[in-house]
C-alpha positions in Angstrom: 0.0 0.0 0.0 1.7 3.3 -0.9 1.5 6.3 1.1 -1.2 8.3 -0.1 -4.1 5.2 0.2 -6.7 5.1 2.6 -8.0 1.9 4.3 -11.4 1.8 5.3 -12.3 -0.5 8.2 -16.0 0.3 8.0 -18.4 0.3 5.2 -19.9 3.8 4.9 -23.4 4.1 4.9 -25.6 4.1 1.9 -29.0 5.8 2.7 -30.4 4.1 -0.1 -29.9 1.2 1.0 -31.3 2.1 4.6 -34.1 3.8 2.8 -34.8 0.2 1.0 -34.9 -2.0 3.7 -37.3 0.6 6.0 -39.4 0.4 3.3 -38.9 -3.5 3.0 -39.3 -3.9 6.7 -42.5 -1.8 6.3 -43.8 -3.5 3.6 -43.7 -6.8 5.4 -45.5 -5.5 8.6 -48.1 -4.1 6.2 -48.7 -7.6 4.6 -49.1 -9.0 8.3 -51.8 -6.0 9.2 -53.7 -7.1 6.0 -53.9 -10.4 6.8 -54.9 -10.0 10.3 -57.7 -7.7 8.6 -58.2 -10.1 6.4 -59.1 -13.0 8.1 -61.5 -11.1 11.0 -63.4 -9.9 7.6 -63.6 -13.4 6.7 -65.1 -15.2 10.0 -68.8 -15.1 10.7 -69.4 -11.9 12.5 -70.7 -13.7 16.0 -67.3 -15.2 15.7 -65.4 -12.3 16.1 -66.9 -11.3 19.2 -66.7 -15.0 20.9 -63.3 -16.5 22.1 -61.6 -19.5 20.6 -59.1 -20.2 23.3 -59.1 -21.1 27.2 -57.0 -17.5 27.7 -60.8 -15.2 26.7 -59.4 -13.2 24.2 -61.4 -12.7 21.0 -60.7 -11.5 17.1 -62.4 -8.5 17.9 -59.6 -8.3 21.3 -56.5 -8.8 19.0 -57.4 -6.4 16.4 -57.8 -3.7 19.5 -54.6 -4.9 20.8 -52.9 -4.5 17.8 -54.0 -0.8 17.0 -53.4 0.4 20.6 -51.0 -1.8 22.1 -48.9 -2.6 19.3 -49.0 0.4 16.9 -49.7 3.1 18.9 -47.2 2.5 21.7 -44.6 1.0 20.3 -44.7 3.8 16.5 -46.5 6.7 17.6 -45.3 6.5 21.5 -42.0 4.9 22.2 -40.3 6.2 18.7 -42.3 9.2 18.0 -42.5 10.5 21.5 -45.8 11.4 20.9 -47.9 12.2 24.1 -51.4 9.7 23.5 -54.0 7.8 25.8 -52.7 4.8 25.9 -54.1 1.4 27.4 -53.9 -0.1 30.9 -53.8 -3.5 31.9 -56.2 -5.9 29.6 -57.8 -2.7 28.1 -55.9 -3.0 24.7 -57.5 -6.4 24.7 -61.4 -5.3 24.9 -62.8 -4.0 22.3 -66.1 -1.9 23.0 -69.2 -3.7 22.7 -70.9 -0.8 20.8 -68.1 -0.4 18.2 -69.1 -2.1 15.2 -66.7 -4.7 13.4 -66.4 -2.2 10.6 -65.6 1.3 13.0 -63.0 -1.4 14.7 -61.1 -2.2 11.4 -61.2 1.0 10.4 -59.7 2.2 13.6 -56.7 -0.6 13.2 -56.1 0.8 9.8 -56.3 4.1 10.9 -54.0 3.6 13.6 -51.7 1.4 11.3 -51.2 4.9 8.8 -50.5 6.8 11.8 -47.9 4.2 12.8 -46.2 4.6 10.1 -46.6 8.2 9.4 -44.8 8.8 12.9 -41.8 6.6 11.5 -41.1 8.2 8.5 -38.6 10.5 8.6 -37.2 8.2 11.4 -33.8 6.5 10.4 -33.6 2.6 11.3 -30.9 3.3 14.1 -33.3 6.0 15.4 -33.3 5.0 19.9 -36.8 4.8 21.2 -38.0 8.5 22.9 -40.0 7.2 25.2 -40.9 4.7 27.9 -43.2 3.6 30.5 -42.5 5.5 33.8 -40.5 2.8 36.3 -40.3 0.1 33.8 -36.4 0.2 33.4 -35.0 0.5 29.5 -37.0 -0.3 26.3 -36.5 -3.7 25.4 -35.3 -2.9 21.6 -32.9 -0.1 21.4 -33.9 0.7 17.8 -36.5 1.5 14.9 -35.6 -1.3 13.5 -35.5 -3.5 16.1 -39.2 -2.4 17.1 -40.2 -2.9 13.5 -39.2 -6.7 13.8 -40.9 -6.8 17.2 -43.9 -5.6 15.7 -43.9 -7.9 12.5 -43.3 -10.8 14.5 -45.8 -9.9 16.9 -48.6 -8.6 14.1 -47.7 -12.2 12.3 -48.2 -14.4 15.6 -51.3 -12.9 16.4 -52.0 -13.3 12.4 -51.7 -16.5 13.2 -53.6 -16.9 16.1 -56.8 -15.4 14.0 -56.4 -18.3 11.3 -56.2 -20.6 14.0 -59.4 -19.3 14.8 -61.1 -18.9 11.6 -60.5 -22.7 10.8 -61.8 -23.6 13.9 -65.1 -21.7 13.6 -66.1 -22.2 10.0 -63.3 -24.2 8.3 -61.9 -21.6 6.7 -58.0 -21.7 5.8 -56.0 -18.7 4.4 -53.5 -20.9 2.9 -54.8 -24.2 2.0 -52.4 -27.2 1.6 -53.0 -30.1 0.2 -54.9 -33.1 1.5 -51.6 -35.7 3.2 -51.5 -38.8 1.2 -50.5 -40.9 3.4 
């Protein structure tokens, strides 16, 4: 190496390629909110308001969890800083028994814009703003560690609802084939 070179021991950082994976990252939680969407649309609408599982919560419950303790808290509070009303306890998990199905999903994907709205501008090693009052350190330390957290979490419970549509009217979102042996 002559004199005049330059090593570099760290990549620089292309804010394309950030920009391409926050909008990769985003475009795979949005898949997960449609199918959660999807699949309350697609049970019988007494279904949604009964539980499935020995735990009580209902469709209707997991779709209210997701818009306000899931988007809201961990977008629009912990990374956005943004002062809301946010749920205590079970709360998140009760939806109100006046609120139609419809005023519900709307709220989710409502919520979901806002979620992502409050992101925007945010860069994937953006540290959270916020957290609850005595509750120690965020658990994720980044944007885009929250942004995993919330697909995996928006997936599971995804996955929880087609549980629960199959159970209640044999509906399946992905259908395999019959095993053959």
């Amino acid at each position: 190496m002559s004199a005049g070179e330059h090593v570099r021991l760290t990549a620089g950082v292309d804010v394309n390629t950030e920009q391409t994976t926050k909008r990769e990252l985003l475009e795979w939680l949005d898949a997960q909110r449609t199918h959660v969407a999807e699949q309350v649309r697609a049970m019988p609408a007494d279904a949604r308001r009964r539980s499935q599982v020995p735990s009580g919560w209902t469709p209707r419950g997991v779709v209210r969890h997701l818009t306000l303790d899931v988007e809201r808290v961990w977008f629009r509070a912990v990374m956005a800083g943004e002062r809301l009303d946010l749920p205590k306890g079970y709360e998140g998990w009760t939806a109100p028994e006046l609120q139609s199905d419809e005023e519900l999903l709307e709220q989710y994907a409502n919520e979901c814009r806002l979620a992502t709205a409050a992101v925007d501008n945010l860069r994937l090693d953006a540290e959270p703003v916020w957290w609850f009052e005595d509750s120690g350190d965020p658990p994720y330390s980044s944007l885009r560690e929250i942004l995993l957290h919330v697909i995996v979490e928006t997936a599971t419970h995804a996955g929880h609802l087609d549980i629960c549509r199959e159970l209640v009217d044999g509906g399946q979102r992905l259908v395999l084939d019959e095993p053959t042996t």
